[in-house]
C-alpha positions, 0 to 999 in steps of 0.5 A: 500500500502506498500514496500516489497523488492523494490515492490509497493504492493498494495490492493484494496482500492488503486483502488479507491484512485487512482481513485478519485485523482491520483495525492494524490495517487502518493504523497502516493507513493512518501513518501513509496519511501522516495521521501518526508516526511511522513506528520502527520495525525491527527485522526479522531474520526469519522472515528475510531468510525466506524471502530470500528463499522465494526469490531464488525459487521464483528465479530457478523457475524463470530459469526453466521457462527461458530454457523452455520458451527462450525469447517466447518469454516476456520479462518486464523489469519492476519499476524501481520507484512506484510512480504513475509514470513508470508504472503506466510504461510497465503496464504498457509492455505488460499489454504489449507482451500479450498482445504479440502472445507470449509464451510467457510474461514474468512479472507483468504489471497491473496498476488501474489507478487504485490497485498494483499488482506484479504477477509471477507469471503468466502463462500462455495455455494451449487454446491461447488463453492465458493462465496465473501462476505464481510461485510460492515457497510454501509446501501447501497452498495459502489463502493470500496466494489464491486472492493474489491469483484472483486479484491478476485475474481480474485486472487481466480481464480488465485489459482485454486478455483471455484468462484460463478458468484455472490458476496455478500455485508453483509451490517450494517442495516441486508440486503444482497446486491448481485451483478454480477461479469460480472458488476463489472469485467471489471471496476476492470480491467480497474481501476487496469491496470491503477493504475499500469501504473501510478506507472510503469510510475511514479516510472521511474521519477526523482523526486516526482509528479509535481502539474500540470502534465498533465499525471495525474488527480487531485481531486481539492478538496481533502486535498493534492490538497489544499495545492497545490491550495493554494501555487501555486494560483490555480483558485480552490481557487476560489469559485464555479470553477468546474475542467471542468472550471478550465480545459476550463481556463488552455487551454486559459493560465490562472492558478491563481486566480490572472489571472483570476481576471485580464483576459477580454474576452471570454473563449471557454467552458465556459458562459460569464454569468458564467465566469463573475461571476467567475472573479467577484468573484476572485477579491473580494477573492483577496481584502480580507484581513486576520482578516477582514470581507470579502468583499462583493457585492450585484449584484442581489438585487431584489432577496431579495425582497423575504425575508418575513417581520420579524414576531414575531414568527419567528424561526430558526432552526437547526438540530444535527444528528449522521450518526453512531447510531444504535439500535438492529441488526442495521435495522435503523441509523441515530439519531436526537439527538437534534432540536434547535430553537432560536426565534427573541429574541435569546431564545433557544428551544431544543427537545432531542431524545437519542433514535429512539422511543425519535426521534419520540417524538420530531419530534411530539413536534416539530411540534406541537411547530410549529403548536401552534405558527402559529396559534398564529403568522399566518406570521413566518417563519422558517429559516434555512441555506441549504436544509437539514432541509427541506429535512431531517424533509419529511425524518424523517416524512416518517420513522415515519410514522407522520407529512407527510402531515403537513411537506409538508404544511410546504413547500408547504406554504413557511413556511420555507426560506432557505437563502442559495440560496439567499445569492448565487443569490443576493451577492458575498462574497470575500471568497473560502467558502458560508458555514454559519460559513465563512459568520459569520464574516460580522455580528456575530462581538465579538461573533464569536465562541470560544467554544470547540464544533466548527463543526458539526463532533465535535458535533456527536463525543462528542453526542457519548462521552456523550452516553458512559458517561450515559452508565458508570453513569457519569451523570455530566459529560455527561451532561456538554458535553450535555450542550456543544452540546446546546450552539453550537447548539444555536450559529448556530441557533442564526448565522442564525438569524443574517444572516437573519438580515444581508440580510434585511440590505443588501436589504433596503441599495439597496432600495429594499423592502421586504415582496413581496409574491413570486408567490402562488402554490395554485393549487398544495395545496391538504388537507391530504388524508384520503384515502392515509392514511387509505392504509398506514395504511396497507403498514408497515415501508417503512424502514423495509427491510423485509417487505412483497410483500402484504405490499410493495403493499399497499405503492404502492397504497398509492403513486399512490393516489397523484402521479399526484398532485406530478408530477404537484407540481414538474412541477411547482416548477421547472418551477417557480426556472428557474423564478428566478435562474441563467440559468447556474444552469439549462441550460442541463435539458432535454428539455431545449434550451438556447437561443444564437441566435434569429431572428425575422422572422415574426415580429408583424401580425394579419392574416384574422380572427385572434384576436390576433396578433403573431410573428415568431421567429428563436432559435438556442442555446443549447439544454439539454441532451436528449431533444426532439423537437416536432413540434405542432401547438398547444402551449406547451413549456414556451419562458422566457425573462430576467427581468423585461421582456416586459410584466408583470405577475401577482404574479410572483417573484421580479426579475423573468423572464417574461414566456409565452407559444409558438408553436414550429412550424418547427423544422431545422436539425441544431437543430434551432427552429421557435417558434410562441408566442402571444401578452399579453393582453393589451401588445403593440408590443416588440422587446425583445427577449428571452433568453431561451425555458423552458419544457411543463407543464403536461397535466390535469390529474384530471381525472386519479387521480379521477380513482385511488381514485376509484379505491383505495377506493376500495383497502382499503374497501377489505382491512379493511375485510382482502380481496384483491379485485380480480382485475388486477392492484392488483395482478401486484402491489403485483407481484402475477403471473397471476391470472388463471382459470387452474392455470397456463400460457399456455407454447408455445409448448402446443399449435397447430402451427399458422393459416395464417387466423384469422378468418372465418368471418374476410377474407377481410382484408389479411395480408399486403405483405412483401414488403409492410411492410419492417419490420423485423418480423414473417410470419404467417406460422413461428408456434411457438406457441406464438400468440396461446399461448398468446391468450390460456392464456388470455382467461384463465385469472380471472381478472388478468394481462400478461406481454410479453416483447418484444426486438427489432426486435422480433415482439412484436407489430405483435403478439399484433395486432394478439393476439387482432385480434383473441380475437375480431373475434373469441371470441367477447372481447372489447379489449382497446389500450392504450399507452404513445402517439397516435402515438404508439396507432394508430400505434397498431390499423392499425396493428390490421387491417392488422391482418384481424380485419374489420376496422369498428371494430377498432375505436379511436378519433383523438389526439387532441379529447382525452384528455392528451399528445399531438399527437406528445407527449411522447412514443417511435416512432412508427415502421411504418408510421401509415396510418390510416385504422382504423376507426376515431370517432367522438370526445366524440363517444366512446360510440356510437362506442362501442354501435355499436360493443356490440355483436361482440366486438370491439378494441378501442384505446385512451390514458390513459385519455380515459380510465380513463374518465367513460364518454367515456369508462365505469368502468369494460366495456372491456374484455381487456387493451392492454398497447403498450410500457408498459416498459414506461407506469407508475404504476400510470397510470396503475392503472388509466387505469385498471379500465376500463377493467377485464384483463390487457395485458402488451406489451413492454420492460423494457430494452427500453428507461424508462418513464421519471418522474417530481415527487419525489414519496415515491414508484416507481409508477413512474416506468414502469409497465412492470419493476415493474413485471420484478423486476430488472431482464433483462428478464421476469421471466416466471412465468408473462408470456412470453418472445420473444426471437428470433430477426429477425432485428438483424444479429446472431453477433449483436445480441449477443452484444444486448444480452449480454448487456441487456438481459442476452445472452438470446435474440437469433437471428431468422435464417432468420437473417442469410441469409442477407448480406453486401459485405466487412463488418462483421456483430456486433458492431465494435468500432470505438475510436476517440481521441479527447479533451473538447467536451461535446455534439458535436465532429467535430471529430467523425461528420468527422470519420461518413462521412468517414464511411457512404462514405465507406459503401454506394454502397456496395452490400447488400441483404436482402431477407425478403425486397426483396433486392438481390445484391443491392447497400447500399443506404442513407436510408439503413444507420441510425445515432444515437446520445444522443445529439442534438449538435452532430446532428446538427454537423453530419447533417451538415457534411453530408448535405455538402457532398451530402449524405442528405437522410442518418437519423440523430437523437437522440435516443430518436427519433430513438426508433422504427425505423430500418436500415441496419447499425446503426452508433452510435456517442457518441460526449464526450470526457471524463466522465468530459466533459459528461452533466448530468453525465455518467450514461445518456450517457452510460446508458444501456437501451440508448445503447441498444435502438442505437445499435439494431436499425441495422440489419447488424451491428453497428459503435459505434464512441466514445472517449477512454478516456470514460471508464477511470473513476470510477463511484460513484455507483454500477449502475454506475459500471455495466453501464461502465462495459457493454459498456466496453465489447462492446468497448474493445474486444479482438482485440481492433482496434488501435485508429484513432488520429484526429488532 
């Protein structure tokens, strides 16, 4: 940004400074208009080392297309002195270069008057448009690139030049990172419109910006923030307040850290747990007093019970790293230059890595020191201070490729104690800070620090200064630095020591012992794999980013093979965490109900025939964003009580909460639960009530991950005689198109139109009426040819996989059950139907049926009997209520079933726990897997089911809601099997196999908004769409923005505006013909209303209940998947991106939208604040996910906004 003429000129990084702190944006503007003082900047080595970096990866980059393009590349050499003159003559060339068509222009300049800009380059594309680039030393993409990129775009266009649709980022490790200007466009716009009006509006004032105008957002953390917090005695100067707090505290009247120290009582927004801590905290800030140690306050003693007995051979640890090194092209960073350790005696071990191949070296020194000294020592522990030393040895253990294991059992075995949590947990320290060094005081006396190497960043610049030393042959002074670097290395170690001690101290002065075993996890313990690692042996550098499908595959199949283990370690892990930590810190998980208000409802009883004696309790709190409540008879979900709890469990944690596992057996429209809980053992009746619903535990899934290891076993037999296994699940992982005996997929039109019967043996069973299904989905005489095509290509199928993605509406679940019907009828398969739920699954079956398949032919064992999720569990919602014309087994009669049915086929239906028991379905024994949901059916269990079956048929859209995982993987085997072969595109290649991209539920208008927002203006809508109709309202999405502030997930507001809207739309005249409604009146069960909260339901629930329209459905969108109305009114309940749980990318995640707007047929209100778009997200996903919803709130004719209040 700079002056010219009295004009603000200013670029693209602009966009994201303002972005991040208008307020230290505008004190920027404020010095170039000579309102204040330019302040000085100390330089930062860090950041002119990298800079330097970015300058000679831009040149090496120049240096290949001048090789490549020779004179085809056009320089233009930046003005040394940004005046109007020389920049309008480097515009000139910039035109001129274009113009002649280069090949290349390398820095070409924009300057419009008010904007300047200097593109990396640009680069001429095959059909002569031109395409962005610009080189960044970043190994990933970042925010401020891709607004630079759009910012060149656009001032491209503006001088009449052809821009290509994508732009690149030519990132510091090799690899290239392309994206869609349509997700990055409309963010640009909106950050760049704003950056203006804030300077329009600024410029227009007296004086420099206030700390405290409300007009503009602040960063509270940034440099020019502090020094206002600390003049003006922010409540930022309190450690641990949030900008969210801090705005709940500025609307009760309390700005200073001295008000809130002095305040009592309750503050809307914020927990009396929280805000008591926060006041506590205040005060104790407020005591301290300069040269002193802080004070202190042990509030939560039992904690430290968890701190082991100190063991001779204990260790403390720290890490030094440099971000910034590099070797060769730059395919890796990030160097560990040294591991210090200092023992209970303060003696200093160092390994030193002065190279990648050094690293290695000392990661394997490292942990053999380790594993000598615990054989030695079978009680030390390695201590450290936050989580990165755990987190960054699993890191350097993966790139590696050594140690795995062994770092895990490191964890696993709680061989490492992280003290920073229990420092949060059990003390209060009067400081704005809990880093280690601010904590020093209280116990490292006269020693504090005084070297020259102070922190972290000071230890990388001068590692880098004693690399370029070496390289120059200045061994002395190299290593004097060297030197320097191992004393502040130890110092940490020796702090963390001492901190250790500190803690111990603290815990005997509160009579708590220490040395009390925190809860055992054996269960989770699991030997090194040989199996997982003879399949890495074959997967390559997971770093590498040109490593090969076949490679990528083998990873894949590595992961799957303790993918299961991960997924229960992680479970319990958190489980065991919400134990022990303060319930703020995970009150919005998913699934998760903080407890405000219980009741007993039945107290203490013991019904005939009863042993054991339960009670009935009513829960009404906060649910976590995107929870689901599933009402069973069978327990499922952890009830927690705060300590000591009224009942005792074995192992558990000093000061853990009490947890017990309940039925939630009724589920209340204002999000209540009534829950039923047990008697312990032993336990006399309480009256305690608790304070929180915690999630399920996983199913048992050893049988799935016996099938893996089959199947695996397999994988790496084949491998070691350089073969691939002709398998399914192989060819998906590789994502090798479908595997054909003619080599290649049936296309659509190659075949006959439809036949209305599926088979001339199978007529007893007639296609169910229209009027019976009230489904939006094809007739039989429609002739399209998919059905026939499908079929077509399975039967031509040589043990492979196909893959048919189905959007809402577009009978995806029709042509499944068709498909299935005429393999069986007519060429006697065995097909199985395996899905996330039972409900999905039988939902499939009774279609199956309907299709004309004898129900004696359909068979599945009823939910409880298979095994797995529970009946209700997991999945989308099915389409219809599931009437059950299939056929009931008994509970382990699959094989009898199958036995039955050998000669003339059968469909049996199961989840994957059946399939993955040999003992009911044999290995191999099926013709054909049909995976219903397959975009929510993880790659793991894909391989655990496709043991079952030759063929694997994929059914489902990645573009639905996703599978949601528990696990951290080293591979995506979490992911959808159908996404995996989509591979990031938001259509189905058709290479896979098919996609159906006709609607019939959606309106031609609300279809294109779908289209456009996820699948790529590919998705059309069916011409009997067309032929519905609503009086007096126009068909697609309309917006409806609703001003409100401080709500996070419920709005009173917007709850009013869906009751204004339902009482405008009900009674208006509608017709749709394939329902056989003509002229009717819009009725309540005509009108859906879909939400991401379950606080927002309960507010809208309420509103409507109050005004009679109860037949109207309210639920989340979680719930709602699968289901259909005329119109859809969608409510977003936040009123910012500050006040959003668990972050903008799950409210305004596009795969969320998408599953709420298609579920109308006619059209779609999306009810929501505007002040949801005025943020700038911190990831490129998090840039597209704003951009779509943009272009579904702000179209051309943005309505006015409705002020509430």
């Amino acid at each position: 940004m700079f002056l010219l003429d009295g004009i603000i000129v200013t670029s693209a990084s602009d966009l994201t400074e303002a972005s991040k702190c208008e307020f230290a944006f505008l004190r920027t503007v404020d010095v170039k208009l000579g309102r204040l003082e330019k302040t000085e900047v100390i330089e930062d080595p860090m950041y002119m080392r990298s800079s330097r970096m970015g300058d000679e990866h831009e040149h090496r980059i120049l240096e290949r297309y001048r090789e490549r393009f020779g004179a085809g590349v056009a320089e233009i050499e930046r003005p040394p002195q940004l005046t109007g003159e020389s920049l309008a003559e480097a515009v000139r060339r910039t035109s001129e270069a274009f113009e002649r068509g280069a090949q290349v222009v390398f820095q070409a300049t924009f300057f419009d008057g008010s904007f300047v800009g200097f593109a990396d380059f640009v680069v001429r594309m095959p059909d002569g448009r031109y395409r962005v680039q610009d080189s960044k030393l970043a190994r990933s993409a970042r925010v401020t690139a891709l607004l630079q990129l759009a910012a060149y775009a656009e001032q491209l266009r503006g001088m009449g030049v052809d821009v290509d649709d994508t732009v690149e980022l030519l990132l510091g490790d090799g690899s290239v990172s392309e994206h869609s200007l349509a997700d990055i466009e409309p963010v640009y716009r909106k950050r760049r419109a704003r950056l203006l009006s804030i300077i329009h509006e600024h410029v227009a004032d007296a004086g420099p910006v206030a700390w405290g105008d409300p007009r503009f957002t602040v960063d509270g953390r940034c440099d020019t923030c502090d020094a206002e917090v600390q003049e003006s005695r922010d409540v930022l100067l309190v450690a641990g307040m949030r900008v969210t707090q801090r705005e709940h505290l500025l609307a009760a009247g309390i700005a200073t850290i001295d008000a809130l120290a002095a305040s009592s009582g309750a503050i809307d927004g914020i927990p009396e747990g929280t805000l008591d801590g926060l006041r506590e905290q205040a005060r104790l800030q407020l005591q301290a007093a300069p040269g002193s140690p802080p004070p202190i306050r042990v509030f939560n003693a039992p904690v430290l019970a968890v701190l082991p007995q100190p063991d001779a051979g204990d260790i403390f640890f720290d890490f030094e790293g440099d971000p910034l090194y590099t070797e060769g092209a730059g395919e890796r960073w990030n160097l560990d230059y040294l591991f210090g350790l200092v023992d209970q005696e303060e003696r200093f071990t160092a390994f030193w890595a002065h190279d990648f191949a050094a690293e290695r070296v000392a990661l394997e020194a490292f942990l053999a020191f380790v594993r000598e000294r615990r054989a030695q020592h079978p009680g030390m522990h390695i201590y450290h201070y936050a989580a990165y030393e755990q987190t960054h040895l699993l890191a350097l253990a993966a790139r590696h490729g050594v140690g795995e294991e062994e770092v895990d059992g490191l964890l696993r075995d709680n061989v490492m104690v992280d003290l920073y949590p229990l420092v949060r947990k059990a003390v209060r320290i009067g400081s704005r800070s809990y880093s280690i060094k601010k904590l020093e005081p209280l116990y490292m006396g006269d020693e504090l620090r005084e070297s020259e190497v102070t922190n972290g960043a000071d230890s990388i610049t001068e590692y880098a200064n004693a690399r370029d030393l070496l390289a120059l042959g200045r061994l002395d002074e190299a290593q004097q630095l060297l030197d320097d670097i191992g004393q502040y290395n130890r110092y940490d170690c020796v702090s963390t020591l001492r901190l250790r001690d500190w803690l111990i101290a603290r815990a005997e002065e509160n009579g708590v012992p220490i040395g009390t075993a925190p809860m055992e996890e054996t269960e989770l313990a699991a030997e090194e794999s040989p199996l997982r690692a003879g399949l890495l042996a074959f997967a390559g550098d997971p770093l590498d980013p040109g490593r090969s499908p076949d490679r990528r595959a083998m990873a894949l199949a590595a992961a799957a093979i303790d993918f299961h283990r991960r997924e229960q370690k992680s479970f319990w892990q958190s489980h065991f965490a919400r134990l022990v930590q303060p319930i703020e810190e995970w009150a919005e998980t998913r699934d998760v109900l903080v407890v405000e208000k219980a009741a007993v409802i039945r107290d203490w009883y013991c019904d005939e025939g009863q042993r054991v004696e339960r009670r009935e309790l009513l829960l009404s709190g906060s649910w976590g964003a995107g929870s689901t409540v599933r009402v069973s008879e069978r327990t499922g979900p952890f009830l927690l009580y705060e300590y000591p709890g009224p009942f005792r469990q074995s192992r558990a944690q000093p000061g853990s909460r009490a947890a017990r596992t309940v039925s939630v057996i009724d589920a209340l429209p204002d999000g209540s639960i009534v829950v039923r809980e047990t008697l312990p053992p032993e336990v006399p009746p309480y009256s305690e009530l608790p304070s929180a619903l915690t999630p399920s535990a996983p199913p048992d899934s050893r049988r799935l991950g016996e099938a893996i290891r089959e199947w695996g076993t397999a994988l790496l037999i084949a491998r070691h005689h350089e073969a691939w296994p002709v398998d399914a699940t192989i060819d998906l992982l590789r994502r090798t198109p479908p595997r054909t005996r003619s080599g290649s997929l049936t296309p659509e039109d190659a075949v006959g139109p439809e036949r209305p019967e599926t088979s001339r043996s199978q007529t007893s069973r007639s296609e169910t009426s229209r009027s019976e299904t009230s489904r939006s989905e094809p007739k039989s005489d429609d002739g399209d040819g998919r059905i026939e095509a499908v079929v077509a290509s399975l039967l031509d199928l040589d043990r492979s996989y196909l893959a048919v993605q189905g959007p809402p509406g577009t009978g995806k679940s029709y042509l499944g059950a068709h498909v299935i019907a005429r393999l069986v009828a007519e060429h006697g398969w065995k097909v199985g139907v395996v899905a996330q739920s039972h409900a999905v699954v039988e939902n499939l079956l009774d279609r199956v049926v309907t299709a004309g398949l004898d129900a004696s032919m359909v068979g599945k064992a009823p939910g409880s009997a298979s095994g797995g999720p529970k009946a209700e569990d997991a999945g989308a919602d099915v389409e219809t209520e599931v009437t059950h014309r299939f056929t009931w087994l008994p509970a382990n009669g699959h094989l009898e079933f199958a036995g039955v049915n050998e000669e003339r086929g059968f469909v049996l239906g199961g989840t994957a726990w059946d399939f993955a028991n040999a003992a009911r379905v044999p290995r191999g024994s099926l013709d054909l897997v049909v995976i219903d949901e397959a975009g929510q059916f993880s790659l793991a269990s894909t391989i655990a089911v496709g043991v079952a079956a030759k063929n694997l048929l994929l059914l489902g859209d990645p573009q639905q809601l996703p599978q949601v995982s528990q696990g951290r993987h080293p591979e995506p085997v979490d992911g959808s099997a159908l996404g995996w072969v989509s591979d990031g595109h938001d259509v189905l290649p058709p290479e896979y196999g098919y996609f159906l991209a006709e609607t019939r539920r959606m309106h031609p208008a609300l279809a294109e908004a779908v289209s456009v927002l996820s699948y790529e203006g590919k998705l059309r809508a069916h011409a009997c769409a067309s032929e519905r109709e609503l009086s007096g309202v126009a068909p697609g999405v309309h917006p409806v923005p609703v001003l409100h502030v401080g709500n996070s997930t419920a709005s009173p507001e917007e709850a009013e505006i869906v009751v204004d809207l339902v009482r405008d739309l009900l009674g208006r005249s509608w017709t749709d013909p394939e329902t056989g409604r003509d002229d009717d009146p819009l009725g309540e069960d005509d009108v859906i209303v879909v939400t991401p909260y379950n606080a927002q339901l309960a507010e809208v629930r309420a509103l409507l209940d109050a005004e009679g329209y109860r037949g109207v459905r309210v639920g989340t969108v979680d719930k709602f998947q699968g289901q259909e109305a005329a119109v859809a009114i969608v409510s977003l309940a936040a009123s910012s991106a500050v006040d959003v749980p668990r972050g903008m990318s799950f409210l305004l995640m596009k795969n969320r939208l998408n599953v709420a707007i298609s579920r109308a047929k006619w059209s779609a209100y999306l009810v929501h604040s505007p002040e949801l778009t005025e943020f700038l997200p911190t990831t490129p996903a998090g840039v597209g996910e704003l951009s779509a919803f943009i272009r579904l709130v702000e179209p051309a004719d943005r309505p006015a906004v409705i002020a509430v209040g």
